[in-house]
Jmol script that loads the backbone (N, CA, C; Angstrom):
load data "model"
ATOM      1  N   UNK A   1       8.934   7.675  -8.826  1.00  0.00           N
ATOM      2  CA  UNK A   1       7.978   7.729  -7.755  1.00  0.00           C
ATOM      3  C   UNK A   1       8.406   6.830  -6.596  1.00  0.00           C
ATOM      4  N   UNK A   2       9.213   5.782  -6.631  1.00  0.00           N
ATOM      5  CA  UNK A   2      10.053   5.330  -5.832  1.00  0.00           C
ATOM      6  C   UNK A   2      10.533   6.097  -4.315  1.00  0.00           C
ATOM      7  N   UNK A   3       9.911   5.556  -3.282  1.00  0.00           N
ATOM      8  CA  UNK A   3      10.478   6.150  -2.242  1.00  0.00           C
ATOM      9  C   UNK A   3      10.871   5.431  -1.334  1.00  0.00           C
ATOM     10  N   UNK A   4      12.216   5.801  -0.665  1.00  0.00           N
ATOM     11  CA  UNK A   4      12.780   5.196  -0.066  1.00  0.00           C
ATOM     12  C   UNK A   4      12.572   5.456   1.669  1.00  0.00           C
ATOM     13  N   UNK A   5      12.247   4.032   1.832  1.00  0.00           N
ATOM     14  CA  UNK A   5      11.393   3.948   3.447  1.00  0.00           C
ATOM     15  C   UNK A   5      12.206   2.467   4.037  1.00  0.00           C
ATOM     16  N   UNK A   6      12.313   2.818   5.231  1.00  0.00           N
ATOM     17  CA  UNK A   6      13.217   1.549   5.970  1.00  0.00           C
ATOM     18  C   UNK A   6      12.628   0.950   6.730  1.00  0.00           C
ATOM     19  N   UNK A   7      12.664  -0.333   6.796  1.00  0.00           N
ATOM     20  CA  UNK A   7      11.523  -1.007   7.743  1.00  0.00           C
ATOM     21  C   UNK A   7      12.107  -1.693   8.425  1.00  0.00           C
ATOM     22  N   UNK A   8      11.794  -2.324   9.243  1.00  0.00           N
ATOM     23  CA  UNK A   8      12.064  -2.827  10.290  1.00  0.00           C
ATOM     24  C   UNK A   8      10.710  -4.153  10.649  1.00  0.00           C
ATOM     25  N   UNK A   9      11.338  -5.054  10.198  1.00  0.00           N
ATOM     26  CA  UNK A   9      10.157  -6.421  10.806  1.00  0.00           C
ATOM     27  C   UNK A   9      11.222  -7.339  11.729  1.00  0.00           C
ATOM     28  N   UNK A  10      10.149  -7.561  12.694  1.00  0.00           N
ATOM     29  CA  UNK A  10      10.824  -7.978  13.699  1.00  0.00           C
ATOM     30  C   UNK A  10      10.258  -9.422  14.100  1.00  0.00           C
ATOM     31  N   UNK A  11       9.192  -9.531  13.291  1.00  0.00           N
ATOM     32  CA  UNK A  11       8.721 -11.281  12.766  1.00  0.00           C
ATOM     33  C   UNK A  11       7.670 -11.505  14.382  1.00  0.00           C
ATOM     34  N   UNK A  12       7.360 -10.380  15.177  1.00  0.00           N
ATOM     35  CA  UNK A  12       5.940 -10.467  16.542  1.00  0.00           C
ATOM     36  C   UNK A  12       5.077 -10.407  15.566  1.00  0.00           C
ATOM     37  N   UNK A  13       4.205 -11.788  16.457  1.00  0.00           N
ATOM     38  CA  UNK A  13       2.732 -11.866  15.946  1.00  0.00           C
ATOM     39  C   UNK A  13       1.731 -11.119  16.595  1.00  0.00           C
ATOM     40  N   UNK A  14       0.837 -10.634  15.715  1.00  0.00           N
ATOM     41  CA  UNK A  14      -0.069  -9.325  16.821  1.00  0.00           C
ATOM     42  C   UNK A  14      -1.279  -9.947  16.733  1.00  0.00           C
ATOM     43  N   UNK A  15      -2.271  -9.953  18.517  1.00  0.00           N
ATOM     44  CA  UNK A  15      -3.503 -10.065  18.610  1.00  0.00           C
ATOM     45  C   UNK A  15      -4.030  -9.085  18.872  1.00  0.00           C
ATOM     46  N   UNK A  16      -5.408  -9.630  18.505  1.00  0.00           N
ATOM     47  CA  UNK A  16      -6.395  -8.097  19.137  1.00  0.00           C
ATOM     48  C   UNK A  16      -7.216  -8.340  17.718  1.00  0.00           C
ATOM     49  N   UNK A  17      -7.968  -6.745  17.782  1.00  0.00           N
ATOM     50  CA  UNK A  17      -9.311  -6.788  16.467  1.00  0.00           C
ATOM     51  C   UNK A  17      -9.259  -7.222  15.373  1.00  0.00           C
ATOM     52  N   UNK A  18      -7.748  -6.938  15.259  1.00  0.00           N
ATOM     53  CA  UNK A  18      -7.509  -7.205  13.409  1.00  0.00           C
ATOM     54  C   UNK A  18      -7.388  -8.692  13.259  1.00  0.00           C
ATOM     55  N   UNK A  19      -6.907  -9.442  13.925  1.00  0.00           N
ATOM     56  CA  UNK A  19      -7.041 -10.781  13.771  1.00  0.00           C
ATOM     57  C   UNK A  19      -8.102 -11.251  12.952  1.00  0.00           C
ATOM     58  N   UNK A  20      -7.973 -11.982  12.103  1.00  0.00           N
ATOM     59  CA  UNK A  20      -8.882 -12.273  10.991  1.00  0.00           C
ATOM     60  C   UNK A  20      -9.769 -13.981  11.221  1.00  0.00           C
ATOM     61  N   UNK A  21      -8.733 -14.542  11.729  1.00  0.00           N
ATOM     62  CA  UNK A  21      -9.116 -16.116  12.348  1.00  0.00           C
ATOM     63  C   UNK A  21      -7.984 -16.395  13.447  1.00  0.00           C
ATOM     64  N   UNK A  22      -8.786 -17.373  13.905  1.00  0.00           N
ATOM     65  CA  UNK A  22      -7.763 -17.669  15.965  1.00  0.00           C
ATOM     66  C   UNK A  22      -6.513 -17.995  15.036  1.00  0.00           C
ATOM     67  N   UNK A  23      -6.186 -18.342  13.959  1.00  0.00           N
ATOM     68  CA  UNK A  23      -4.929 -19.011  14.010  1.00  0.00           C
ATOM     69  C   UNK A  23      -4.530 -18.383  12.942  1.00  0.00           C
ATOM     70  N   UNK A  24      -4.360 -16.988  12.669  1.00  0.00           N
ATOM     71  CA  UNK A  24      -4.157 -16.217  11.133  1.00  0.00           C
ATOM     72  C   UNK A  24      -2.784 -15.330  11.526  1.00  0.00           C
ATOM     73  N   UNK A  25      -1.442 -15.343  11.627  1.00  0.00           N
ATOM     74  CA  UNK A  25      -0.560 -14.483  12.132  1.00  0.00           C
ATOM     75  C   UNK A  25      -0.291 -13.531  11.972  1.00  0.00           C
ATOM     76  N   UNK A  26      -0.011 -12.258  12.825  1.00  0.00           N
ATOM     77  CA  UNK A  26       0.572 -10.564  12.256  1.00  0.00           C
ATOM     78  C   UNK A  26       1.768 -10.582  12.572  1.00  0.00           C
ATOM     79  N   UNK A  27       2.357  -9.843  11.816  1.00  0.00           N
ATOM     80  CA  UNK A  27       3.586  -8.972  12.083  1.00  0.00           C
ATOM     81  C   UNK A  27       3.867  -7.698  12.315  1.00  0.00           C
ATOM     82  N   UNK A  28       4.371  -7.363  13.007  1.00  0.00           N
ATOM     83  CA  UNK A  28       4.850  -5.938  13.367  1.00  0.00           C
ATOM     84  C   UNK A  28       5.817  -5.198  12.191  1.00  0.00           C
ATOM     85  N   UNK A  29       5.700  -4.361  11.588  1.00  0.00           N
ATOM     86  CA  UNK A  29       6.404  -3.644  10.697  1.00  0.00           C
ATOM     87  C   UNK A  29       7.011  -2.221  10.862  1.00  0.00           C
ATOM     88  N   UNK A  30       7.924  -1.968  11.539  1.00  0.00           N
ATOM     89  CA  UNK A  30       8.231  -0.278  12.003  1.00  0.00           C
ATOM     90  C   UNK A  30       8.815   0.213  10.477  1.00  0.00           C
ATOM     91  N   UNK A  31       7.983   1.748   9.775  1.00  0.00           N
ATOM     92  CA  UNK A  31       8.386   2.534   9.027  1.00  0.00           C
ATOM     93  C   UNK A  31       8.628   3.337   9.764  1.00  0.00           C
ATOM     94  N   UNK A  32       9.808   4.111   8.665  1.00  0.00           N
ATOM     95  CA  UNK A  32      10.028   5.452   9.422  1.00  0.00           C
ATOM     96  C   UNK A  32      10.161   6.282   8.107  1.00  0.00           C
ATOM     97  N   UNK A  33       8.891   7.046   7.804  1.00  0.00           N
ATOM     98  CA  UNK A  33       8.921   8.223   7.140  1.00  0.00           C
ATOM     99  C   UNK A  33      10.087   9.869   6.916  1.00  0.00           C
ATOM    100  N   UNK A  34       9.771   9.949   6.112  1.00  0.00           N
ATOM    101  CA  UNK A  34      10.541  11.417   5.870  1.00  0.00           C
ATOM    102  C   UNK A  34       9.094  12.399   5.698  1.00  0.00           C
ATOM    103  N   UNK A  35       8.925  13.551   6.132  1.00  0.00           N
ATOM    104  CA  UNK A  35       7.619  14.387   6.696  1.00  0.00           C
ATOM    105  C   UNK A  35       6.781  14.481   5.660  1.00  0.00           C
ATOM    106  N   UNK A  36       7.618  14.199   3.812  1.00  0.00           N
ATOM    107  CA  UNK A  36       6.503  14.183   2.711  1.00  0.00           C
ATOM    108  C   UNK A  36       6.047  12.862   2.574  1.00  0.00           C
ATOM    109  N   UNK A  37       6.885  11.811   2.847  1.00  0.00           N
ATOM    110  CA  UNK A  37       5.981  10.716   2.906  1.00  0.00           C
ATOM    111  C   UNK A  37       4.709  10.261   3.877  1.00  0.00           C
ATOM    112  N   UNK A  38       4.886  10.895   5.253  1.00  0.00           N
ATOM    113  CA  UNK A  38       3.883  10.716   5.918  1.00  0.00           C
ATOM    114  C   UNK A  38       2.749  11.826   5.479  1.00  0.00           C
ATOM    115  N   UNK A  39       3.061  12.479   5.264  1.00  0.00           N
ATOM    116  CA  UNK A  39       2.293  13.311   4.750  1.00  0.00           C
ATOM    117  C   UNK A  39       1.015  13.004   3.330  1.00  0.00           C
ATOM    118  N   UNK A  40       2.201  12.579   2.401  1.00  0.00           N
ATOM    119  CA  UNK A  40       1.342  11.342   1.298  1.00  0.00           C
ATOM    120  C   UNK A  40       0.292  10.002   1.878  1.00  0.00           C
ATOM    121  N   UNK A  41       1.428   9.330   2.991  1.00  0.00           N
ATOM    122  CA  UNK A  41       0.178   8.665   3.526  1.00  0.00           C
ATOM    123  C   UNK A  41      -1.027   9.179   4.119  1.00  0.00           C
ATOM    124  N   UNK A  42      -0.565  10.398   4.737  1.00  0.00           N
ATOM    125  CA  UNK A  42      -2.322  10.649   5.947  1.00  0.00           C
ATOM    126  C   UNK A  42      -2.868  11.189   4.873  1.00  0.00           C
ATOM    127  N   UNK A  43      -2.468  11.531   3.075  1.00  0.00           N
ATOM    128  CA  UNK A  43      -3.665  11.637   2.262  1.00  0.00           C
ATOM    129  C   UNK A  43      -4.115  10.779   1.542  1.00  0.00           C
ATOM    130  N   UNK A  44      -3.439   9.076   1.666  1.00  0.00           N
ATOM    131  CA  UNK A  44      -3.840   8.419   0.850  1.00  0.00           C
ATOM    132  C   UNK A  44      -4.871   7.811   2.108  1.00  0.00           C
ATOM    133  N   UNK A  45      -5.061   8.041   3.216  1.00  0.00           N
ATOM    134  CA  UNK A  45      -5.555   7.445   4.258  1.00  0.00           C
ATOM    135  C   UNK A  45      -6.909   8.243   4.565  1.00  0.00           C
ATOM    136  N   UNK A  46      -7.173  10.038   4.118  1.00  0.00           N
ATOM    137  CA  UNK A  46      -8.161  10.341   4.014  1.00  0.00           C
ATOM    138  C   UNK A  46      -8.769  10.288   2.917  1.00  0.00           C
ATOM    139  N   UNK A  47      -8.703   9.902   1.595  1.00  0.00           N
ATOM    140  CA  UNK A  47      -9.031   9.656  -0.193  1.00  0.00           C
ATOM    141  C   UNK A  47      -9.424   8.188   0.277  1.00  0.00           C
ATOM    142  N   UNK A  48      -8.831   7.471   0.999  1.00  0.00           N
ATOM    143  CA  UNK A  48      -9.652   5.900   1.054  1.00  0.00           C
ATOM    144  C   UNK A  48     -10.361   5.990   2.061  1.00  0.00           C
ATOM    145  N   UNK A  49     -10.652   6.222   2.899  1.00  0.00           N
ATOM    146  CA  UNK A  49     -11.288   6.341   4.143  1.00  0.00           C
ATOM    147  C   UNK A  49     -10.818   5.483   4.967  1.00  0.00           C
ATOM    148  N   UNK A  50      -9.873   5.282   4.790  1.00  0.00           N
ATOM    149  CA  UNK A  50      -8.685   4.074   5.716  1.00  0.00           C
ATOM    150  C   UNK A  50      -9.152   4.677   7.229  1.00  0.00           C
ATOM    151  N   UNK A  51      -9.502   3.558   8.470  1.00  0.00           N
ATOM    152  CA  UNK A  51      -9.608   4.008   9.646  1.00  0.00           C
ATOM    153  C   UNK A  51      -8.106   3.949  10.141  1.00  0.00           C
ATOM    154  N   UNK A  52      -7.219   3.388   9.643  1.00  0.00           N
ATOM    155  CA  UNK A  52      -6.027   3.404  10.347  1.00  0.00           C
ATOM    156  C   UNK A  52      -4.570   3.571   9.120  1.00  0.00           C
ATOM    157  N   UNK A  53      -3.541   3.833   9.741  1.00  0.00           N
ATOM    158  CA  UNK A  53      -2.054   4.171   8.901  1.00  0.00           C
ATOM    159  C   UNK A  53      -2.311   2.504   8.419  1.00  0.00           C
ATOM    160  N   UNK A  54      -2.543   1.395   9.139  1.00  0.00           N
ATOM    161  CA  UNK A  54      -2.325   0.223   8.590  1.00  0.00           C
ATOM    162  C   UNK A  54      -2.863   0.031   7.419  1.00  0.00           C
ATOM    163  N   UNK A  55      -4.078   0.288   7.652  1.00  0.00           N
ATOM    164  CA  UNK A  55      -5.060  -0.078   6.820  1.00  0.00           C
ATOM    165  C   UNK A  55      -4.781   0.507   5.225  1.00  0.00           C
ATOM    166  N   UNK A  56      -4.478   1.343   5.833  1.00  0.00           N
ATOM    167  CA  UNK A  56      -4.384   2.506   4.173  1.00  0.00           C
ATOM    168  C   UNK A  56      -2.568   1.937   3.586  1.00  0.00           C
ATOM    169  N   UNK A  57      -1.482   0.974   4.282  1.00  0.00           N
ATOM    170  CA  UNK A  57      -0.639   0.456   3.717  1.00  0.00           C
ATOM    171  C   UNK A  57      -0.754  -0.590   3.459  1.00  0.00           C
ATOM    172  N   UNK A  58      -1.645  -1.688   3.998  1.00  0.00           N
ATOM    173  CA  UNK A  58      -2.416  -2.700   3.820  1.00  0.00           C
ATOM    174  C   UNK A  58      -3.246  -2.719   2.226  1.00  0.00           C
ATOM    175  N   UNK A  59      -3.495  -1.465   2.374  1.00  0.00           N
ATOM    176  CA  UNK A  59      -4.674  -1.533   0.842  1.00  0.00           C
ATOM    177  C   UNK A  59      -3.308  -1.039  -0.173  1.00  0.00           C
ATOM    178  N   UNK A  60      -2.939  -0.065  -0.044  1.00  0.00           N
ATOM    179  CA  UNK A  60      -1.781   0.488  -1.310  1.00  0.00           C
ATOM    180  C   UNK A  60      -0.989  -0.792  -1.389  1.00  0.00           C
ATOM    181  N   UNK A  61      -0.722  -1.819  -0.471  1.00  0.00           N
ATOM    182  CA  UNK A  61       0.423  -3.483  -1.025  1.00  0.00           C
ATOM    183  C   UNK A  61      -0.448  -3.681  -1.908  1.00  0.00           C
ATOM    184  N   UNK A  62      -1.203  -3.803  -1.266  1.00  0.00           N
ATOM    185  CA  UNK A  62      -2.605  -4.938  -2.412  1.00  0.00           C
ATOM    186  C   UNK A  62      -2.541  -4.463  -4.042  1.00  0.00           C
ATOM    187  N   UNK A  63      -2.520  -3.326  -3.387  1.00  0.00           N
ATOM    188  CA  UNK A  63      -2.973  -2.159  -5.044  1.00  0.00           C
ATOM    189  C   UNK A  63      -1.933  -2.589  -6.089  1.00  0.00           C
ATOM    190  N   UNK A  64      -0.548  -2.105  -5.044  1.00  0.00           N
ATOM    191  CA  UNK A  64       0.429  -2.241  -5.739  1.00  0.00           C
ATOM    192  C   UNK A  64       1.178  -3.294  -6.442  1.00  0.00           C
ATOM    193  N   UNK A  65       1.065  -4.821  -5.341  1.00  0.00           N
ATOM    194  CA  UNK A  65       0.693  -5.897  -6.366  1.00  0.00           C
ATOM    195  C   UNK A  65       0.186  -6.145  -7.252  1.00  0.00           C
ATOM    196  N   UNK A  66      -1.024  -5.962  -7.213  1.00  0.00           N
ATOM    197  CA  UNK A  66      -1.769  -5.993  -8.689  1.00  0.00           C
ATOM    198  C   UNK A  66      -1.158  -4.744  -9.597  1.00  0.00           C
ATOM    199  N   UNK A  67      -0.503  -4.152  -9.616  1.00  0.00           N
ATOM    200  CA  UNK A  67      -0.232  -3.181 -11.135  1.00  0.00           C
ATOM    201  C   UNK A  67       1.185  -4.373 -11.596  1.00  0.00           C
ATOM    202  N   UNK A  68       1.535  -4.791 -10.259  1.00  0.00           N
ATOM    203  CA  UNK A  68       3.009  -5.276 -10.573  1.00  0.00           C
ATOM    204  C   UNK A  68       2.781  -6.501 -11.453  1.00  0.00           C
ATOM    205  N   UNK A  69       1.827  -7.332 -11.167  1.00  0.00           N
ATOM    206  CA  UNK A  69       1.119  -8.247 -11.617  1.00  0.00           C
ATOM    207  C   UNK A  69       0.884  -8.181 -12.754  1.00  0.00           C
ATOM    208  N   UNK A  70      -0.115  -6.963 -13.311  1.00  0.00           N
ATOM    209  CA  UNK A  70      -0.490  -6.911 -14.598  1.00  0.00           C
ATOM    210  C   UNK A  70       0.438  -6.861 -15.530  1.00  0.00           C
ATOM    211  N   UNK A  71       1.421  -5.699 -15.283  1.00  0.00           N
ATOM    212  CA  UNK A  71       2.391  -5.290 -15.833  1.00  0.00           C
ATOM    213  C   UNK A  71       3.270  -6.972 -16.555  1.00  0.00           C
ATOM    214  N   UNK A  72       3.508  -7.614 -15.179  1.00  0.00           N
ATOM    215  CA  UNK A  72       4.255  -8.583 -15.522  1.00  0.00           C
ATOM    216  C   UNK A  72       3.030  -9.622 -16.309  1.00  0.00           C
ATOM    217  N   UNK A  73       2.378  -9.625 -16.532  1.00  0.00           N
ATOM    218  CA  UNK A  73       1.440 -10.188 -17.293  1.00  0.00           C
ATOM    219  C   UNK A  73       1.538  -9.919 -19.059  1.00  0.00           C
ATOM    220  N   UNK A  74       2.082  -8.444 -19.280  1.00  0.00           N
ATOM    221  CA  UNK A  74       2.060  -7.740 -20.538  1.00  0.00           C
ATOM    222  C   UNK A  74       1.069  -7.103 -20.876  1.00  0.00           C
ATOM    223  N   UNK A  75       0.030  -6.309 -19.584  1.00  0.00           N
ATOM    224  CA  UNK A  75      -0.567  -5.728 -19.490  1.00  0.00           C
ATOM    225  C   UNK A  75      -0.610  -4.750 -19.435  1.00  0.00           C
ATOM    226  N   UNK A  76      -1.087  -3.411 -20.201  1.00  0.00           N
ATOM    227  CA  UNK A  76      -1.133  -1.623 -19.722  1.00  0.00           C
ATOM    228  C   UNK A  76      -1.781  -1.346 -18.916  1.00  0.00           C
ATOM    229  N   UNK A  77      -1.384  -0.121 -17.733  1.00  0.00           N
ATOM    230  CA  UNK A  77      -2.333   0.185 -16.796  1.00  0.00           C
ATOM    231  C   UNK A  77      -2.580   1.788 -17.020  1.00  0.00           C
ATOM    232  N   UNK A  78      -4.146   1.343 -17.733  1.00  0.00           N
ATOM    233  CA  UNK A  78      -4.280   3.189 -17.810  1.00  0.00           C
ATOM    234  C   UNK A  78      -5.214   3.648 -17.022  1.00  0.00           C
ATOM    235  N   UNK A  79      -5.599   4.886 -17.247  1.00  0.00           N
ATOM    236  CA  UNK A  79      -6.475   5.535 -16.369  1.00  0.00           C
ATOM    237  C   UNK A  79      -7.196   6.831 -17.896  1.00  0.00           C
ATOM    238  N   UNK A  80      -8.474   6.573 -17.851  1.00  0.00           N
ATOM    239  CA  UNK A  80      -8.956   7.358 -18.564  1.00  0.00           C
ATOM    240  C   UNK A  80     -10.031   8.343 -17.883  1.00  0.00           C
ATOM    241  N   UNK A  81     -10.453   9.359 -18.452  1.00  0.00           N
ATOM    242  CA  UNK A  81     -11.266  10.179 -18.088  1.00  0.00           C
ATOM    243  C   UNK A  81     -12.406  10.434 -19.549  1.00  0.00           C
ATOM    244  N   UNK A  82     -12.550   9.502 -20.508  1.00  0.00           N
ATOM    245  CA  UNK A  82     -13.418   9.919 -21.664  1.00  0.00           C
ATOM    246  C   UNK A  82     -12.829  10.723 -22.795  1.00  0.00           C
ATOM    247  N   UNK A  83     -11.709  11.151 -22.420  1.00  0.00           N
ATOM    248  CA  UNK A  83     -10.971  12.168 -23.232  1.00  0.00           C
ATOM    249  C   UNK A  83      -9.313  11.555 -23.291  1.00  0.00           C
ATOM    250  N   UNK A  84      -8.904  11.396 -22.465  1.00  0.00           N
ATOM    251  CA  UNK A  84      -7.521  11.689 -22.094  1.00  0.00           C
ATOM    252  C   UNK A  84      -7.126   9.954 -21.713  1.00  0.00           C
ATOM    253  N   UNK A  85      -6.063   9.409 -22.123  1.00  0.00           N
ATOM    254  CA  UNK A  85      -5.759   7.848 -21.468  1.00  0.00           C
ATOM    255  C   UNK A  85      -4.274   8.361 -20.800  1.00  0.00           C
ATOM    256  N   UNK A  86      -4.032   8.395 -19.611  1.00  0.00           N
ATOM    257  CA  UNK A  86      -2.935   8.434 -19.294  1.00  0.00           C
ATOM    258  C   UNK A  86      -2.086   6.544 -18.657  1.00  0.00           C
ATOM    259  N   UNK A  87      -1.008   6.651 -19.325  1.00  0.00           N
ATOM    260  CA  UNK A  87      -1.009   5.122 -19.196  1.00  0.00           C
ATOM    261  C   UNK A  87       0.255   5.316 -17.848  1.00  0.00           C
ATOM    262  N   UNK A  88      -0.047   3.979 -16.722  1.00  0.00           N
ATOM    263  CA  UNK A  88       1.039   3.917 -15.822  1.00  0.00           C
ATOM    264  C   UNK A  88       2.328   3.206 -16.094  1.00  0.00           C
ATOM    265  N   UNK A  89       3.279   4.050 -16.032  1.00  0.00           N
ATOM    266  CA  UNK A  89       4.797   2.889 -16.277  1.00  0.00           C
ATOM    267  C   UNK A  89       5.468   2.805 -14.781  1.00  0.00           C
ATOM    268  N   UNK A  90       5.658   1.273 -14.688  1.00  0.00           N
ATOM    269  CA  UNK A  90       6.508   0.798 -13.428  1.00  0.00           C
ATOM    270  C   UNK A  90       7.920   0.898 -13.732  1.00  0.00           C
ATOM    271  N   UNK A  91       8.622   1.847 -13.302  1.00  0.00           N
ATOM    272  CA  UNK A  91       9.753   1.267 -13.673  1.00  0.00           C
ATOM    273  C   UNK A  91      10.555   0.618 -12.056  1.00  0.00           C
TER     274      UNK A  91
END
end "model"
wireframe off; spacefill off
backbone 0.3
color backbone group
């Protein structure tokens, strides 16, 4: 599931709405998609109700830390439905 995306940080601090506190720093991050990955994002961005591309890569780091986390903890990450446990492997 690994996809390969190239970024580009260029270490600018960004003001404006998202600013969280006067003294909290952003960075600028340029991706550049291939048409199924953007595509995956503008649906992981309408399934969360993400108002923005940020937001919805902002939340999937988070996410994705924490599985990385657990995992490295010696933790399983499953997903059940009452019937069925499908378990996640990081490789």
């Amino acid at each position: 599931m690994a996809q390969n995306v190239a970024a580009n940080t260029r270490g600018q601090e960004l003001s404006g709405p998202e600013v969280d506190a006067p003294d909290s720093k952003r960075f600028r991050v340029q991706l550049d998609f291939s048409p199924s990955a953007y595509d995956r994002l503008q649906k992981i961005r309408e399934l969360s109700d993400a108002k923005t591309n940020a937001e919805a890569v902002r939340n999937a780091l988070r996410l994705y830390e924490w599985l990385l986390e657990q995992a490295r903890g010696g933790f399983k990450v499953q997903a059940t439905d009452g019937r069925t446990v499908r378990e996640l492997v990081l490789v």
